[in-house]
N, C-alpha and C positions, 0 to 999 in steps of 0.2 A: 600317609593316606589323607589325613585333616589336613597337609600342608598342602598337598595337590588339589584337596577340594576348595580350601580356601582360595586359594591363586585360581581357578579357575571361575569361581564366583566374583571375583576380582575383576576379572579377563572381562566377565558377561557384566556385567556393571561399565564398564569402562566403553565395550560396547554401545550398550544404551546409550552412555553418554554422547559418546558423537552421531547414531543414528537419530538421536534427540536435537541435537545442535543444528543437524543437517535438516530435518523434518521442521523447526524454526524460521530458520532463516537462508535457507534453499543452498546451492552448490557455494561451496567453499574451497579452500587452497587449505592441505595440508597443517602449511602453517598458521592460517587464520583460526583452523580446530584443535590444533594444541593450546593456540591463544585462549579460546571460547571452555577449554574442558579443563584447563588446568593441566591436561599429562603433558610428556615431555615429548618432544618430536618423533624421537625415537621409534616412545609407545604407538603413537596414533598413524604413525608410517606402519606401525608391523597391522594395528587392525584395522585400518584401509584395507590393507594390503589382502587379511583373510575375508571382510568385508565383500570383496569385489572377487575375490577366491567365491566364496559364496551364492556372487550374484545379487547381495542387495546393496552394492554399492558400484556404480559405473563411472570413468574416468568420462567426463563432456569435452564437446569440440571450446568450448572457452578457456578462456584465460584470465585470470587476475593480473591485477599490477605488483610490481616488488612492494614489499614493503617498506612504508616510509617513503613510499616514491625513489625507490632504489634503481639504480638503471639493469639489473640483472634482468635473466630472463623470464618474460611472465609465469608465475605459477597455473600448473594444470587444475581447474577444480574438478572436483569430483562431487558426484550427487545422488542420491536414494535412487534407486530402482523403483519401479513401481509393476504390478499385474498385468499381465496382457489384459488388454481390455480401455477403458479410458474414463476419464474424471469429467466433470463440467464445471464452470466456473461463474456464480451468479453476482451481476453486482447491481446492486439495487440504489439506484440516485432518488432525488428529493424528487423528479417527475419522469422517470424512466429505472426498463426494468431491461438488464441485457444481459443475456445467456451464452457460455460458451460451452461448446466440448471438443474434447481433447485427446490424443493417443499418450500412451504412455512415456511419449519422449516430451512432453507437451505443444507439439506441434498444434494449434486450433482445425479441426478439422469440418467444423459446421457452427455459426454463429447465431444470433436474432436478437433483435432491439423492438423493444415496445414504448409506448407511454402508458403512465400509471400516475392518478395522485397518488403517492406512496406514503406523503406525514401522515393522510386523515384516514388511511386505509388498508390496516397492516394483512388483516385476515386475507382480505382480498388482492393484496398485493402478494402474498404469499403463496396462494392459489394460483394467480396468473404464473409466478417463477414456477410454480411443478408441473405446470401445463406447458410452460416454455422448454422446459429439458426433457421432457416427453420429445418434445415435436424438434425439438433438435438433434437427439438421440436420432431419430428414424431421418431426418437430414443425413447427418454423419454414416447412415447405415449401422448403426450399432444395435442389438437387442439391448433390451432391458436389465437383462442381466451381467453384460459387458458392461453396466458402470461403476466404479467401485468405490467413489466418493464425492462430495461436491463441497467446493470454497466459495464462500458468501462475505462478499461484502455488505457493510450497510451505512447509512450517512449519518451516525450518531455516536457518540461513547459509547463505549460497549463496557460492560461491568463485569471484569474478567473472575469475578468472585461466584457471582451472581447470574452468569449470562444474559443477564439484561440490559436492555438500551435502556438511553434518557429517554421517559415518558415525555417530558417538558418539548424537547427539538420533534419526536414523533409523537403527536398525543394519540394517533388511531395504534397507536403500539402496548399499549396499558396491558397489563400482566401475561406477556407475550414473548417466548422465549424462542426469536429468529432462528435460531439452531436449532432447535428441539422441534421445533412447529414444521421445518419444510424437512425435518428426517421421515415425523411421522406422516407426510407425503409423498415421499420419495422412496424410504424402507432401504435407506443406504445412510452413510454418516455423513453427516454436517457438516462442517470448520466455521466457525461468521469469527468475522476481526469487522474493525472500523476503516471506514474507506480509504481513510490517507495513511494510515498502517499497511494497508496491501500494495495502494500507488508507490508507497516509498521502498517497499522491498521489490516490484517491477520494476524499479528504476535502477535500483541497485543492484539487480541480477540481469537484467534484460535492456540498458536505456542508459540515460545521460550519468547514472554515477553507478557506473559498473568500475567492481574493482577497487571503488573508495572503502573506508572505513567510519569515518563520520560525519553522516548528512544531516539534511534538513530537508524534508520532504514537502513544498505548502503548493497546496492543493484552493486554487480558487474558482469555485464554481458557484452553485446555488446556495452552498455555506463556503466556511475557510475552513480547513482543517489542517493542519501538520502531524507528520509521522518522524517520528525522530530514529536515526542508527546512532549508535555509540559502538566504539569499535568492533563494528561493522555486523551489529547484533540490532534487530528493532527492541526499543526503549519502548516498555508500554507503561512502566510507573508499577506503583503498589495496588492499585485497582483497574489498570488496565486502558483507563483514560488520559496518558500522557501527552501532550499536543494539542490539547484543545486551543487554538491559538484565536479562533474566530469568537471565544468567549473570552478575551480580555478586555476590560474593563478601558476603556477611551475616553468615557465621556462622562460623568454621574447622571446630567441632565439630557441624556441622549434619549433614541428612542428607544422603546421598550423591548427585547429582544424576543425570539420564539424561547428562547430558554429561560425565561422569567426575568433577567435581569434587566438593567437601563444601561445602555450607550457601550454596549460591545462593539468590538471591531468588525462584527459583520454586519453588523444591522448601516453601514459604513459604505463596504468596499463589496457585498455579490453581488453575482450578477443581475441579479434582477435588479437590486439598488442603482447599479448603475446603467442597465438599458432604461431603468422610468428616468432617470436623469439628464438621457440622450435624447430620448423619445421626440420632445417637444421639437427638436430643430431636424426632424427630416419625418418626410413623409410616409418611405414606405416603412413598414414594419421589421424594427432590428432583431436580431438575433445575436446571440455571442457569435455563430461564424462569420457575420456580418460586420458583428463590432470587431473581430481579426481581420477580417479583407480592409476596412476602413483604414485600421490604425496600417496596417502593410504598405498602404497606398498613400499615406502622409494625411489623413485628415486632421485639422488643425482641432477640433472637436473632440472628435476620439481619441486625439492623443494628448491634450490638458487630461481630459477626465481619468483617462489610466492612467497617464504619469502619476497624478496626482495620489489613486488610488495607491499606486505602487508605492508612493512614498509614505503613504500613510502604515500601509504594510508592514514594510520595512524595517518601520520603527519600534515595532513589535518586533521584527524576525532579527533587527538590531540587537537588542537583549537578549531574546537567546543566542544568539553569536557571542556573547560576551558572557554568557555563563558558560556554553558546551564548547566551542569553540572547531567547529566542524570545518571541515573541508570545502563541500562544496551547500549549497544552497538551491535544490531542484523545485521548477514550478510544474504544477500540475493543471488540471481540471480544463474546464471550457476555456478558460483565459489562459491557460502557465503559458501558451507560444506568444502571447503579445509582446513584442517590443519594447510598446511605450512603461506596460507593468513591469517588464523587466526591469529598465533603466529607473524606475521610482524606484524601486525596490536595493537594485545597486546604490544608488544615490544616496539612500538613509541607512544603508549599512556604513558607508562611508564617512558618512558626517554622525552617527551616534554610536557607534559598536568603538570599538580602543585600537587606536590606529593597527596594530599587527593582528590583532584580529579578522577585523576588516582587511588588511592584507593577505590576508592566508585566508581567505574563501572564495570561493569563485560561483558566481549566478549564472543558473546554465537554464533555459528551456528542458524540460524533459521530450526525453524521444518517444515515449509513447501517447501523449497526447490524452483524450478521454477512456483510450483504454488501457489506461494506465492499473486501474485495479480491478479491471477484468482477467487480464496477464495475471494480477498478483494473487487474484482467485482461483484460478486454474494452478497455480504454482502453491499455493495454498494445501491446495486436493492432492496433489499428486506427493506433495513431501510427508505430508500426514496419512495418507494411504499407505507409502512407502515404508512407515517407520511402524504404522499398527502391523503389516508383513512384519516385518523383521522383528516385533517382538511379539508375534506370537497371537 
């Protein structure tokens, strides 16, 4: 009888595990969750199997790649169930605040975009997002109490100890716990990650590195940020901040950074650094969609300035290519579809990463563009709604 109850405490343990693994880091292949849980193939084939016997696990129309880039045929993933009902997905940028909601398969079924100062204005930016999933809920046609969770991004390190963001990048944020603050406006559970943590798990599940195992996620918008996978799990670090890549140190006598430091790589290469840089040589007033139509149509302007940015990048996203050694290299944000940033970016992984390194990654555009960690929000809500169901 102890040996039955053991083994079956066992069984519910090992459960968790991959309803944990799946609620992480969204649909996976069979094999990628015996990789991630340590059991043996076997095991985590029999509890899929009673999993989805169950009902809190469903077989998806997608596919993975073989592993190791095997030419077999693609693996099925499989991924959390979620309630009838549906999730919303908030992500909040340095000047915009954008809302989704979603059915339970996470198809987006009502959207909305605002502007926000959001550094100098947490309480009230905060406000605005539960006033936004109200009015997007009744879009969607859903009550109030069809929602059963919500994924939040936000444009800062996040302190997975602590759930606190850096005061320093949002100073209107000061003892302000994102998660905890728009639950108790909402009266439903929270999830917040960091922005280029959720861009890179949309890309990964939804976009340009689906099916890979180790990216690099860089996200270049009004800051820089990277999200790191390592086989094919997101990398947060021992506090949660792993990828700060727009707070690497470039310069000593640079300029002074929003993060208190001198001569980071972002105070460098955002956007905004580089529209005041553009500014002067055209009249009407730029935009990042503009600085993209520009660099599309060959402007010899906008594409020194991002080239140039991209190589500066690069040389950063170099290094880490040469310590993790990833796969592919996905761009993000208002700028990742640029050209000219792409090819800087190629260009100094080439000339400073170690020759086979640099051969074995590949720079890709991401296919979601800015709503890249909208997607990873909404994908966010639903695998962690999924995984609170299934344990209870």
């Amino acid at each position: 009888m102890s040996t039955t109850g053991s083994l079956e405490r066992l069984r519910v343990s090992n459960r968790r595990a991959v309803t944990a693994l799946l609620a992480a880091d969204g649909p996976m292949s069979r094999a990628d969750l015996a990789r991630g849980t340590g059991l043996s193939r076997t095991t985590v084939s029999s509890l899929v199997a009673d999993l989805i016997g169950s009902g809190s696990v469903v077989e998806t129309e997608d596919r993975g790649r073989p592993h190791k880039g095997g030419s077999g045929r693609p693996p099925l993933l499989v991924a959390l169930s979620t309630p009838a009902g549906g999730v919303a997905g908030v992500d909040i940028g340095h000047g915009h605040v954008r809302v989704a909601v979603a059915d339970r398969s996470g198809r987006i079924l009502a959207e909305e975009l605002n502007t926000a100062d959001v550094d100098a204005h947490g309480v009230g930016t905060l406000d605005q997002a539960a006033r936004m999933v109200r009015s997007t809920l009744r879009t969607a046609g859903l009550a109030r109490r069809d929602l059963h969770g919500v994924g939040m991004c936000v444009p800062a390190p996040m302190d997975r100890r602590s759930a606190r963001i850096s005061t320093g990048i949002l100073p209107g944020w000061r003892d302000l716990l994102p998660g905890e603050e728009l639950r108790r406006r909402l009266d439903v559970p929270v999830f917040a990650d960091n922005d280029a943590n959720l861009g890179a798990l949309a890309e990964l599940h939804h976009g340009a590195a689906r099916g890979a195992a180790d990216v690099v996620y860089v996200k270049v918008a009004s800051g820089l940020g990277a999200g790191i996978v390592l086989g094919g799990r997101l990398h947060r670090g021992a506090s949660g901040i792993a990828g700060e890549l727009g707070h690497v140190q470039v310069g000593e006598d640079g300029q002074v950074c929003r993060c208190g430091n001198r001569g980071c790589l972002e105070t460098l290469v955002s956007a905004p650094r580089l529209l005041s840089l553009l500014q002067p040589a055209y009249d009407d007033p730029l935009t990042t969609d503009r600085l993209r139509e520009l660099d599309t149509l060959g402007d010899s302007g906008v594409r020194r300035v991002l080239s140039d940015a991209g190589r500066t990048v690069g040389r950063a996203v170099a290094d880490l290519c040469n310590s993790l050694n990833p796969e592919s290299v996905v761009l993000g944000g208002s700028l990742g579809t640029s050209p000219s940033l792409l090819e800087g970016i190629r260009a100094s992984i080439d000339r400073y990463a170690q020759p086979d390194t640099a051969a074995a990654v590949r720079v890709l555009p991401g296919e979601l563009g800015d709503r890249a960690e909208l997607v990873g929000a909404v994908a966010l809500a639903l695998a962690r709604v999924a995984v609170s169901v299934e344990q209870g």
